[in-house]
C-alpha positions in Angstrom: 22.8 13.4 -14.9 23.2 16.9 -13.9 24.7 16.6 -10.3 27.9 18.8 -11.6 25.8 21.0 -13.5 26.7 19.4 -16.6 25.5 16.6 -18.6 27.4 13.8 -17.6 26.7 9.4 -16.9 25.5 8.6 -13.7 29.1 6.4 -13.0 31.4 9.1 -13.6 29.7 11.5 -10.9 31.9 11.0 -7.5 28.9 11.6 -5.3 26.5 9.4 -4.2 23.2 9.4 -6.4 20.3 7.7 -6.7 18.3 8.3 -9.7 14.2 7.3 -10.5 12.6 7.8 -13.9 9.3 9.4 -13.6 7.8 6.6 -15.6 8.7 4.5 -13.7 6.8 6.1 -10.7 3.7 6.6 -12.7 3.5 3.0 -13.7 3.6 1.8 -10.0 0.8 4.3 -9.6 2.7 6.4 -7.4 0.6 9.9 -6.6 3.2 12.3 -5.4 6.6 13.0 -5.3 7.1 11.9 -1.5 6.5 8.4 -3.5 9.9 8.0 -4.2 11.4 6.9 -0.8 10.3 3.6 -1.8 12.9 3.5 -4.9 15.5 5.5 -2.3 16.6 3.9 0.8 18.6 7.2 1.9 15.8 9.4 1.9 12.5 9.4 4.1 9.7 11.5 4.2 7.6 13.0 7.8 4.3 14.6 6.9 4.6 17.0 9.8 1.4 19.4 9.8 2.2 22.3 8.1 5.6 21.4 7.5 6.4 18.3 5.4 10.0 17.3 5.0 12.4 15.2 3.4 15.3 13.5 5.3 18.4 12.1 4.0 20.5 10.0 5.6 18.3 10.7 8.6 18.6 14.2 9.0 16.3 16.7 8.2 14.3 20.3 9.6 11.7 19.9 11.1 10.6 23.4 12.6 7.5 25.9 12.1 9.8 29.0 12.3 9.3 30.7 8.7 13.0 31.7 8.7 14.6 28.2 9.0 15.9 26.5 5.8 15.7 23.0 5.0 18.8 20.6 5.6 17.3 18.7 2.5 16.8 21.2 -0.4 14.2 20.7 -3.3 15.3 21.9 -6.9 12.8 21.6 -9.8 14.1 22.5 -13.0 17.5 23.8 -12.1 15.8 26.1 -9.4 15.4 25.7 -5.6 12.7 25.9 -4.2 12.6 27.1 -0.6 9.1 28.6 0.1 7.8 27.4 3.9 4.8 24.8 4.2 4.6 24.4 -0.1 5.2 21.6 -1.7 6.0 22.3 -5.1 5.1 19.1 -6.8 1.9 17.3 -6.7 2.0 16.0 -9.6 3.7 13.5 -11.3 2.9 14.0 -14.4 5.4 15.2 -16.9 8.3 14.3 -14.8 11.6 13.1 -16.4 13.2 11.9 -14.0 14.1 12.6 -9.9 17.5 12.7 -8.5 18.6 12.3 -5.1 22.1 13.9 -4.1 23.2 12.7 -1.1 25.2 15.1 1.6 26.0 18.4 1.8 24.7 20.2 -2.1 25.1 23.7 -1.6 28.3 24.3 -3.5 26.4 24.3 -7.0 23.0 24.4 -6.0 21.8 27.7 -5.2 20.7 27.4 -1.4 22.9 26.0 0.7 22.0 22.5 2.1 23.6 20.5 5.0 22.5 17.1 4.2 21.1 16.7 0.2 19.4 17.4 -2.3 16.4 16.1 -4.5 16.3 17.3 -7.8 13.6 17.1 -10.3 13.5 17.4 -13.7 10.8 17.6 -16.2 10.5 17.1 -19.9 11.6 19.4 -22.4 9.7 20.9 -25.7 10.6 18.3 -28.5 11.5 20.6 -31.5 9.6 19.5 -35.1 7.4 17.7 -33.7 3.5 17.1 -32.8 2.4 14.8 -30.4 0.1 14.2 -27.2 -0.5 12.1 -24.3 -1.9 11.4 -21.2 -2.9 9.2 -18.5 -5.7 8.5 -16.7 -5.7 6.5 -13.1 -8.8 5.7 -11.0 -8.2 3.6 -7.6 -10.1 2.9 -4.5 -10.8 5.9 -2.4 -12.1 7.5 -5.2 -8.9 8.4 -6.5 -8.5 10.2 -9.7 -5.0 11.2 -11.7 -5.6 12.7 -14.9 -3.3 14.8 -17.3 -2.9 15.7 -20.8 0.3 16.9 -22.7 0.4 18.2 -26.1 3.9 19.3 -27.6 3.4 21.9 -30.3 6.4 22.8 -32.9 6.6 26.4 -33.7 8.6 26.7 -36.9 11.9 25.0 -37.0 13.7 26.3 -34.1 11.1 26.7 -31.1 8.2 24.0 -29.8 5.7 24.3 -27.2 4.5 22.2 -24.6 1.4 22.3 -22.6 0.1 20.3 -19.4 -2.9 20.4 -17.9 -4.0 17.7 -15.0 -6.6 17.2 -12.4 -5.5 14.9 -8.8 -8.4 13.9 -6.6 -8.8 11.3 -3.2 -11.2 10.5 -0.3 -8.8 10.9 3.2 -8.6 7.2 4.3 -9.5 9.0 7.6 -13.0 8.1 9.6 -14.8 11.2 10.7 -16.8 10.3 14.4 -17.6 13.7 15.5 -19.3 16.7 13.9 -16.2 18.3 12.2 -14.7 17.0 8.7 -11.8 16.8 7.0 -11.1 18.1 3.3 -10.6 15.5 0.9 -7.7 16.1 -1.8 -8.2 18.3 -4.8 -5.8 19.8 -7.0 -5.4 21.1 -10.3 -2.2 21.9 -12.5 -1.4 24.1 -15.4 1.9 24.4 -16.7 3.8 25.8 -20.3 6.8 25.5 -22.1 9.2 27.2 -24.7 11.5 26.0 -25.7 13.4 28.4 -28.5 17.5 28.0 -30.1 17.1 31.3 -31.7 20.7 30.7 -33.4 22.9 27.4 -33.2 24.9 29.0 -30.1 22.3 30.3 -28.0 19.0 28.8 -26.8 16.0 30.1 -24.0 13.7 27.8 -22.4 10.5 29.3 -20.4 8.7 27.7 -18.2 5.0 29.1 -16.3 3.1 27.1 -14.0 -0.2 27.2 -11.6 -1.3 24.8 -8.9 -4.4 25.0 -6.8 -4.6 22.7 -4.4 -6.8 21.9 -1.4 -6.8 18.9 1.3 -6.2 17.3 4.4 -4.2 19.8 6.6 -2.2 16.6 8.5 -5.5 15.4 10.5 -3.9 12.7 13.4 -5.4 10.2 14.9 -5.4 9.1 19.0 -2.8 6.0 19.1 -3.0 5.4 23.4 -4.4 7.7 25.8 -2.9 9.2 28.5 -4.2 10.5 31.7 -5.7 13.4 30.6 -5.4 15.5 33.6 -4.6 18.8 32.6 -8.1 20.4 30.8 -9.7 21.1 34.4 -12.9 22.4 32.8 -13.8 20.1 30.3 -12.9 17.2 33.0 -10.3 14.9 33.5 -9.6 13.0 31.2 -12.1 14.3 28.0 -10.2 13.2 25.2 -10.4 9.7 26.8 -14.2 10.1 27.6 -15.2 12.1 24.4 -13.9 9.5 21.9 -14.9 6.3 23.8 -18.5 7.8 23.5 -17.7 7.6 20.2 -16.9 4.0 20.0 -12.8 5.0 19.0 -10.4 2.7 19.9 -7.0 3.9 20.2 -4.6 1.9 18.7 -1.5 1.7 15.6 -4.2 0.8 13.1 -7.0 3.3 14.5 -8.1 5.6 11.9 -10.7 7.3 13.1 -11.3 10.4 14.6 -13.3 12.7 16.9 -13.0 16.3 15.2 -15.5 19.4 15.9 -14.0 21.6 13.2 -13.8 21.7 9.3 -9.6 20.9 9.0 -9.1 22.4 5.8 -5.5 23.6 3.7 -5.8 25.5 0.5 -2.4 27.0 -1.8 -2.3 29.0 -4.6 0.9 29.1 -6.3 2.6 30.2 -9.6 5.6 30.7 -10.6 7.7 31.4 -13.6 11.5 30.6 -15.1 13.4 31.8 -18.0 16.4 29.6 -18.7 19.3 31.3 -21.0 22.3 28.9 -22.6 24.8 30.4 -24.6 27.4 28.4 -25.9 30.6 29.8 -26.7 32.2 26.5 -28.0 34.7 24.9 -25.0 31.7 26.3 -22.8 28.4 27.8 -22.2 27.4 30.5 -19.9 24.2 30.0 -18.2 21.2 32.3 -16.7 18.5 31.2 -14.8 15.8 33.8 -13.6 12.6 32.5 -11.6 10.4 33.6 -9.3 7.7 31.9 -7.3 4.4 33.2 -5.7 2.6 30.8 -2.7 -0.7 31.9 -1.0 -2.1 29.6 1.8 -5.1 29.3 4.3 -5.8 26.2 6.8 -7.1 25.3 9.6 -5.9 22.1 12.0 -8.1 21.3 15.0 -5.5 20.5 17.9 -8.0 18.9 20.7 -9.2 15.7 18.7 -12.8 15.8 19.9 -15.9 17.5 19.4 -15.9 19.8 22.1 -14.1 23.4 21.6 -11.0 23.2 23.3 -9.0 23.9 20.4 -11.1 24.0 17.0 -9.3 27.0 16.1 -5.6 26.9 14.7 -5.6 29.1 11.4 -3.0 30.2 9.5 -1.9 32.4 6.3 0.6 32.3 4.3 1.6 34.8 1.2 4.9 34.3 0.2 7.2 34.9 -2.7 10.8 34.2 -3.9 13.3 35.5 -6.7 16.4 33.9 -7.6 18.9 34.7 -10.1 21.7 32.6 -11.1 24.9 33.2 -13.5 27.3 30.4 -14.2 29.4 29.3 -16.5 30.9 25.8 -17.1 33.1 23.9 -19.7 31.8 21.6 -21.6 33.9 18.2 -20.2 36.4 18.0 -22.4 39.5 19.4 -21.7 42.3 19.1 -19.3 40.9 21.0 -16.9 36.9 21.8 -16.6 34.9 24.1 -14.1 31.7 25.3 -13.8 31.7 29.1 -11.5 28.8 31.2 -10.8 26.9 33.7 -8.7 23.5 33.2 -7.1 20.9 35.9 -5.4 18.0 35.0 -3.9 15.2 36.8 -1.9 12.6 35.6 -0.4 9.3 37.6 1.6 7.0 36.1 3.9 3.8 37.0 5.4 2.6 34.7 7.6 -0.5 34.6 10.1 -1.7 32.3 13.2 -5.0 32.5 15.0 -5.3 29.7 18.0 -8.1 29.5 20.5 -10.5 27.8 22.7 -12.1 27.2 25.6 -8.6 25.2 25.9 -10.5 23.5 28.8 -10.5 26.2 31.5 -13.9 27.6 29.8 -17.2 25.9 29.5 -18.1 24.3 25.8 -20.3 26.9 25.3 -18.2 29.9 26.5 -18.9 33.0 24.6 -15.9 34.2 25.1 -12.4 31.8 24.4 -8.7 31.8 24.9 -5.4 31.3 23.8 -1.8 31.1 25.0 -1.2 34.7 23.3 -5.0 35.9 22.9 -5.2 37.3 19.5 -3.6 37.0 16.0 0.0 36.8 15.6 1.6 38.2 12.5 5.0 37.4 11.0 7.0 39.6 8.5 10.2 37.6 7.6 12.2 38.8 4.6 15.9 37.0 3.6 18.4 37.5 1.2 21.1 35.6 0.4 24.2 36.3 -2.4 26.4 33.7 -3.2 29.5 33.5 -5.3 31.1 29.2 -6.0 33.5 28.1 -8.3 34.6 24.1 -9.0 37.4 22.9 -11.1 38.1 19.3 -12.4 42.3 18.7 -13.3 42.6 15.8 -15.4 46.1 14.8 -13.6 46.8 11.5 -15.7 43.6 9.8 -18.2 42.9 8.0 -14.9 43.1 10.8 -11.9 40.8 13.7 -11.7 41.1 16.4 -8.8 38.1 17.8 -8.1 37.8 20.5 -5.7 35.2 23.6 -5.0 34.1 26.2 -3.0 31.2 29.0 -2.1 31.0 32.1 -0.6 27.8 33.1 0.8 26.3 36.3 2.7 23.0 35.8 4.5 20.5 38.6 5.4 17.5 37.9 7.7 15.1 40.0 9.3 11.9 38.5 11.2 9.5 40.7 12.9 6.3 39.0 14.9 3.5 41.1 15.8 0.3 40.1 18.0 -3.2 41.9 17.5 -6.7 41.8 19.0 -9.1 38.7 18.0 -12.8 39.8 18.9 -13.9 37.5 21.5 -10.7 36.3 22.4 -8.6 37.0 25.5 -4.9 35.7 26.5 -5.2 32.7 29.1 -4.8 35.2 31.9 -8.9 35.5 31.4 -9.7 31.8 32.8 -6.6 32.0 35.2 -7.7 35.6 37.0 -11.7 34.4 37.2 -12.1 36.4 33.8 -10.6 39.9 35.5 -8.1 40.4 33.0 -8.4 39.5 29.4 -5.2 40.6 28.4 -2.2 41.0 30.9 -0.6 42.8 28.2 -1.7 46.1 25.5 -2.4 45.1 21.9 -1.4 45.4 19.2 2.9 45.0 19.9 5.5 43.7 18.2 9.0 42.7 18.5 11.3 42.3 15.7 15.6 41.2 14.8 17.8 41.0 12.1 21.0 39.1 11.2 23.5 39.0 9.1 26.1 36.2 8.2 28.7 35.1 6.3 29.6 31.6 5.2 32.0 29.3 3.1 31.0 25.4 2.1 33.7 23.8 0.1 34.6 20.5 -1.6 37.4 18.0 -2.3 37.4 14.8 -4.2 39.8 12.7 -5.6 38.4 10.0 -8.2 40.7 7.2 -9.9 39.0 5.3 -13.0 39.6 2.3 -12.7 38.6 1.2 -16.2 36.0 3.0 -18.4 33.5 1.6 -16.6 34.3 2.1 -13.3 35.8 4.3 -11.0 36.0 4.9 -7.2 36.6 8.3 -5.1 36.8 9.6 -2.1 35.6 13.3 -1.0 35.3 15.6 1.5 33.4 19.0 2.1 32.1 21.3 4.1 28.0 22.1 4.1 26.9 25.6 5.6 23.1 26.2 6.1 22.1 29.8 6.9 20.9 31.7 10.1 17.6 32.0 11.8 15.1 34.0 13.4 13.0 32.0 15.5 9.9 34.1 17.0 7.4 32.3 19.4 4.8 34.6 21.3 5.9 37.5 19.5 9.8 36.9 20.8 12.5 36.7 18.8 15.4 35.0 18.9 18.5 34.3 16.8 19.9 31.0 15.9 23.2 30.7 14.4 24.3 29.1 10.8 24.3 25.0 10.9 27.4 23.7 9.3 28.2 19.7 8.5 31.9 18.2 8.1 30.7 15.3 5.7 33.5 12.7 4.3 32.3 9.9 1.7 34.2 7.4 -0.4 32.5 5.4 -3.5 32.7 3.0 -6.1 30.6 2.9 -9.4 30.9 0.3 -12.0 28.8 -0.8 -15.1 30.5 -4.8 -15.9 29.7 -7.6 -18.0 28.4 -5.6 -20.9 26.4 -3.5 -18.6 24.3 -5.8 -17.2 25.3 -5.4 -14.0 25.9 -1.7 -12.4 27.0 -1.2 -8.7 27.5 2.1 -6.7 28.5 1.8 -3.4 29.4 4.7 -0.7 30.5 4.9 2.9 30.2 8.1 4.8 30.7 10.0 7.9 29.2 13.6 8.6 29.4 15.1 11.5 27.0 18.4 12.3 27.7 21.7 14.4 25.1 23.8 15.7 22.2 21.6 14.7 19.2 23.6 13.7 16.4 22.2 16.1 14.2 22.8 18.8 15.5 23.6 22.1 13.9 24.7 25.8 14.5 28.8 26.6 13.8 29.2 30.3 13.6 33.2 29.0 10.5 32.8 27.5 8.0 34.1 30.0 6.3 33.1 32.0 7.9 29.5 32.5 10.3 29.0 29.5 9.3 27.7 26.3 10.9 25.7 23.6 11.5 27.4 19.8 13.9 26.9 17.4 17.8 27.3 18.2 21.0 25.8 18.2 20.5 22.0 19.5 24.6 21.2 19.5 25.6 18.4 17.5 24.8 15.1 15.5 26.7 12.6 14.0 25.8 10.5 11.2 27.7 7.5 9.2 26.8 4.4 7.3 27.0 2.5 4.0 24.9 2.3 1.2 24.9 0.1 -1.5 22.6 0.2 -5.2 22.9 -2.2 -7.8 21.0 -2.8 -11.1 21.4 -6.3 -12.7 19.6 -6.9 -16.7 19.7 -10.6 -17.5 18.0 -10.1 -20.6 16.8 -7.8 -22.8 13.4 -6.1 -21.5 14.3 -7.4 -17.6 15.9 -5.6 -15.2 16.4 -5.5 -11.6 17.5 -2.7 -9.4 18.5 -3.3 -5.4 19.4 -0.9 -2.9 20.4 -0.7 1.1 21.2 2.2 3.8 22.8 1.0 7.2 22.2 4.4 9.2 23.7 4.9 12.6 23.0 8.4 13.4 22.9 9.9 16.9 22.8 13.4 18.5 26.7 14.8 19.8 25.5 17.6 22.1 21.4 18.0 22.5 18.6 18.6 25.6 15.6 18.1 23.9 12.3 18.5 25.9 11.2 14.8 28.4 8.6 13.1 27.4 5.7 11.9 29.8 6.8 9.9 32.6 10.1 10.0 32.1 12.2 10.3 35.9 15.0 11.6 36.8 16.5 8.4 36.9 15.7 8.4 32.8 17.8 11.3 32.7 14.9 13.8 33.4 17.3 16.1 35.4 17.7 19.3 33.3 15.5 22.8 33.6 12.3 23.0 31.5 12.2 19.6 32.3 15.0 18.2 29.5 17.4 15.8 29.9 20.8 14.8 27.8 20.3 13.1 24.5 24.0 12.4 23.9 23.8 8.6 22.4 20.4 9.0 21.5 19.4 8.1 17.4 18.2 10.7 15.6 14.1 10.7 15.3 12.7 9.4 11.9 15.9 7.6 11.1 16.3 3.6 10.6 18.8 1.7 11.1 18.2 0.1 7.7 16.5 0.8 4.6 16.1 -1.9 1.5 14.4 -1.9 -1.7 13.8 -4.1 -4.6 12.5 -3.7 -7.9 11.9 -5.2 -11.0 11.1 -4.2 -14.6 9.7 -6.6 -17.4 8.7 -6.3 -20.7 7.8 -8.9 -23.4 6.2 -9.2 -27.0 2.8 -11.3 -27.4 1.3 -11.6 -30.2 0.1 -8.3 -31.8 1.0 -6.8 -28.0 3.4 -6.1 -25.5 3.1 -7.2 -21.7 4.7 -5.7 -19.0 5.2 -5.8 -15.4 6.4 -3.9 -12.3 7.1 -4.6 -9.0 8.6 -3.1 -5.8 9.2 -3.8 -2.1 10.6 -1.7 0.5 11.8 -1.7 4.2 12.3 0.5 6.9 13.7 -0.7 10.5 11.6 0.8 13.8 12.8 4.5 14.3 11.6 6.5 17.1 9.3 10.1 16.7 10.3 10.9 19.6 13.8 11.6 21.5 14.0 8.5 23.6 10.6 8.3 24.3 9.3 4.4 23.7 5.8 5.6 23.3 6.9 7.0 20.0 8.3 3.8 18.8 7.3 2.7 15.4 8.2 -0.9 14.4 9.8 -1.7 11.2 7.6 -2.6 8.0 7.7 -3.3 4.5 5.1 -2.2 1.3 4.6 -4.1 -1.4 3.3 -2.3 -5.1 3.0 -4.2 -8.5 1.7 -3.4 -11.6 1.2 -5.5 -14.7 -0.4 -4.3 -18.1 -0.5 -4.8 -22.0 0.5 -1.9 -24.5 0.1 -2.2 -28.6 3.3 -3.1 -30.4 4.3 0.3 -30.8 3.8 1.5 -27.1 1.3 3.9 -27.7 -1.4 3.2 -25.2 -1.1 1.2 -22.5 -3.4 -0.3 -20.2 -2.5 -1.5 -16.1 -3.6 -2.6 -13.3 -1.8 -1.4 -10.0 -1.8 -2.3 -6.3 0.0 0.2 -3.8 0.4 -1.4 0.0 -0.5 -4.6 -1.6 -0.6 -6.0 2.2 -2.3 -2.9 3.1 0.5 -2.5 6.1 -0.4 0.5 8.4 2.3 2.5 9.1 2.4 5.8 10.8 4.3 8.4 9.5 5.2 10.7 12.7 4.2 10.0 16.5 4.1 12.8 19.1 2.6 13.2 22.4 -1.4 14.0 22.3 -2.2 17.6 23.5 -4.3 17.9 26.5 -3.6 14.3 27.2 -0.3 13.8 29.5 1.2 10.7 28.7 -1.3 9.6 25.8 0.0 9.8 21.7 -1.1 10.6 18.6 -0.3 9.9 15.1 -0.6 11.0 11.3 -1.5 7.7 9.8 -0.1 8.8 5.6 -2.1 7.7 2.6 0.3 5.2 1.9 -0.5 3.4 4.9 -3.1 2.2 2.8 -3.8 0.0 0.0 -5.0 1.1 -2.8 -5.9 -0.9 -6.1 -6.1 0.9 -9.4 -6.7 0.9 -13.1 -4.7 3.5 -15.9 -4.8 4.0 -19.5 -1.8 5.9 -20.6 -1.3 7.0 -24.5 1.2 8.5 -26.8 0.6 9.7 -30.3 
């Protein structure tokens, strides 16, 4: 465990953890590292178009501004990663082992996060030795894993280590119309060096490329609406066009209507030099990376085969440098403390091209449209210094004081620029009988910049009971940077989200450590809640971007447990009771809702005081078990995991948007040689193949109808793998 940036056992950490091997995720057959909310109960993951996130205990960001941080932060390999619409691992291969950090991280954790943090970590070079290995997985879908590893020694004090792998899959999707969808392709190079040039001092490099190319978040029609508001293409087309195409709307419909190629393609590399020096009582620590992301995608909007909206493109090119200097004891003194300083900078260009007939045109209109009518550019640039310090008093052999704090200075600037598309005119072209194409001169721009300062902090107080167990009780302070949310070329700023959090724990190993238990309860409670909110500035009628929603509240238990009745056997349990509701937030009515619903605010919003949080159950179980048994000449083995998630609604109070609870069922079982070194499975993910979707919005040019993003997972999927080690 590394959760204190120092090596330490998972029970003596007071915060609340939950930590997956990544073998144990490979051998489930487990494709990606969203996979591991079904060994996690606290944390969930929404596929979002374009912007996937993690939530933990139900909160997370989920906006398209560029500027806006994540609630949920992502470290791999000591470094966070916070580069927009990239997610950094699609791999599993090589993983050690994923932690999840639960509540507000950003103390020791680079950027500052309001609600967690998961935390990767690979394997190191092993010095002296040669070896290799590798696993190959083929499943339905036409699904294909593959990766090799060989670990080189370079004389007595260095080794190298070298991956390469190969990820492929068929979208479960079923293409009606002319358009298609990208199937999943990616490819993965990675290298290691690790060197101790003397006994005290040690650097470990790290260099990786991904390219990677797939579904773009294609949805599917769940109910339609009444399709009302595309005049030209008729009333009601989406209805019309995908009945013609024999679709059925429905929770289990997976097909779709699409015109346009949907398509996402990233490039990305990055680099990290890692410096330990020790100086005996401690060791001082440097950790330089940077991080290069190029994207290009496009996501048809309309759902059918006509042009109303084939054209959403974007761009990305993005970059980010951190630096981080920190020093910590080594754990075994009186009093221990780890102190730092952190810089980070981050650039972002960013691009957006959407147009169509948008219905007010006919199909085959040489000329199309779009709410801004041309290309709209974004320039965001942020930097960020940081300064944290944490000690650890040893008051008796049984009390420890813990208590930490940061100091953080934000810079952001964000400018949004709109230029001419040929062909393409602002919606003022169908709306003045094509007099006027644009009602205002291209190019223009408008552009901001903020500035902020910020102070997180933490206080625990942790008891052992024995030396196996111990129980705490913390709280802290969580501080998540400003924004610059631009829509339409405006910009607007949005003030820093900050979280009062309190949590209290117990963690135990007993009868000979067959039976460990953590156990937390928690209350945070969230000021100016990064989200989106209705501006009735935004001409001509108002519009909703990113801002300040108010406040949330969020409390609940959660309980883990790992019980081994014999050697070779183990079984691990966890459970998350959530209740999480917003404080102070008018999000946006949905379709049909009345003023007697609450509908009663401009824009149309109404008050969402009471209301749960979206994408957050009420409860969240799971259940695994590990076993592993000589035969003759052979070893057999056997996995096995279920999960559960309660209903949760996508939308604020909106019923439509209801998704029931469910539960997924994966298994593995297999036979290895006496010495483990190649291993042979069989795997079924979904074994019930239980369709789930993963987010539920209102359909565009259909009022009142919905759509969904049915994930892979909401599939079955049965598989073979041959893994070895030599």
């Amino acid at each position: 465990m590394t959760a204190q940036r120092r090596s330490e056992n998972l029970r003596d950490v007071p915060i609340a953890i939950t930590v997956v091997s990544g073998q144990s995720l490979r051998e489930t057959g487990a494709s990606s590292l969203s996979d591991i909310t079904q060994r996690a109960p606290s944390v969930q993951f929404t596929p979002v178009p374009q912007t996937p996130s993690f939530s933990v205990r139900g909160v997370a960001s989920n906006s398209f501004d560029y500027s806006v941080e994540s609630a949920v932060g992502l470290a791999v390999d000591d470094v966070n990663l916070t580069l927009p619409r990239y997610t950094p691992l699609n791999s599993l291969a090589d993983v050690e082992r994923v932690e999840v950090l639960r509540g507000p991280q950003g103390l020791l954790f680079g950027k500052n996060t309001t609600a967690g943090l998961i935390s990767v970590t690979t394997r190191r070079p092993i010095l002296g030795e040669y070896s290799t290995e590798g696993r190959v997985q083929y499943g339905q879908r036409d699904q294909l894993q593959a990766h090799a590893i060989v670990n080189l020694p370079v004389g007595e004090s260095a080794a190298l280590r070298l991956r390469a792998g190969r990820q492929s899959s068929d979208t479960p999707l079923q293409v009606r119309g002319p358009g298609s969808i990208e199937d999943q392709r990616s490819y993965n190079l990675n290298a290691k060096l690790l060197w101790n040039v003397t006994d005290h001092l040690s650097v470990y490099a790290i260099a990786d490329y991904q390219d990677t190319q797939g579904d773009p978040g294609v949805w599917t029609i769940r109910s339609f609406g009444g399709g009302a508001n595309a005049p030209a293409a008729g009333n009601g087309f989406v209805r019309d066009q995908l009945t013609a195409l024999g679709i059925r709307p429905g929770p289990e419909n997976r097909a779709t209507g699409i015109g346009a190629h949907n398509y996402s393609r990233t490039d990305s590399f990055g680099g990290q030099v890692t410096i330990d020096y020790e100086l005996g009582g401690a060791t001082i620590t440097s950790v330089t990376a940077y991080r290069d992301v190029r994207q290009n995608s496009n996501l048809e909007v309309d759902s059918t085969p006509l042009r109303v909206y084939d054209n959403n493109l974007a761009t990305l090119d993005a970059h980010q440098f951190t630096q981080e200097l920190r020093i910590a004891s080594n754990g075994e003194r009186r009093f221990d403390y780890v102190a730092g300083l952190y810089y980070y900078q981050q650039e972002i260009s960013a691009g957006n091209a959407q147009y169509g007939t948008l219905g007010y045109l006919p199909n085959a209109s040489p000329i199309l449209i779009g709410t801004v009518g041309g290309l709209v550019t974004y320039e965001v640039n942020s930097k960020s210094i940081a300064a944290f310090a944490q000690g650890t008093l040893h008051l008796t052999d049984r009390f420890d004081l813990i208590v930490g704090g940061r100091y953080t200075r934000d810079e952001i600037d964000n400018t949004a620029s709109v230029s001419a598309i040929p062909g393409v005119c602002n919606v003022s072209y169908a709306l003045t009988g094509g007099r006027v194409c644009q009602p205002r001169p291209l190019p223009y721009s408008e552009g901001a910049s903020r500035s902020e300062e910020g102070w997180s902090g933490r206080a625990v107080l942790q008891h052992r009971l024995t030396d196996r167990a111990n129980v705490y009780i913390s709280a802290s302070r969580g501080y998540k940077g400003p924004a610059i949310s631009a829509i339409n070329a405006n910009v607007f700023p949005v003030d820093p989200e900050t979280v009062e959090a309190y949590e209290a724990g117990v963690k135990g190993d007993f009868l000979g450590r067959r039976l460990s238990v953590n156990a937390a309860v928690f209350y945070n409670d969230f000021t100016n809640f990064q989200a989106q909110v209705f501006d009735p500035t935004i001409p001509p009628i108002g519009a909703f971007r990113t801002g300040n929603a108010g406040g949330l509240r969020t409390q609940g238990v959660e309980l883990e447990g790992v019980i081994r009745p014999t050697s070779g056997w183990s079984i691990s349990a966890g459970a998350t009771y959530l209740d999480a509701e917003y404080t102070n937030y008018f999000p946006s009515c949905y379709a049909g809702q009345t003023a007697a619903q609450g509908c009663t605010f401009p824009g149309p919003t109404f008050d969402a005081k009471g209301h749960r949080l979206i994408a957050a159950p009420e409860w969240s179980t799971s259940l695994a078990t590990s076993y592993e048994r000589s035969l003759s000449g052979a070893r057999l083995f056997v996995n096995a995991d279920w999960s559960y998630r309660s209903s949760v609604y996508y939308g604020v109070g909106n019923p439509d948007t209801l998704q029931k609870g469910y539960s997924l069922v994966n298994g593995t079982v297999g036979i290895s040689d006496p010495d483990d070194r190649i291993r042979l499975s069989l795997f079924v993910r979904n074994l019930f193949d239980q369709r789930f979707a993963a987010v539920i919005f209102p359909s565009y040019f259909d009022t009142g109808g919905t759509s969904q993003i049915l994930p892979d997972a909401a599939f079955r999927r049965i598989g073979a793998a041959v893994e070895w080690r030599f």
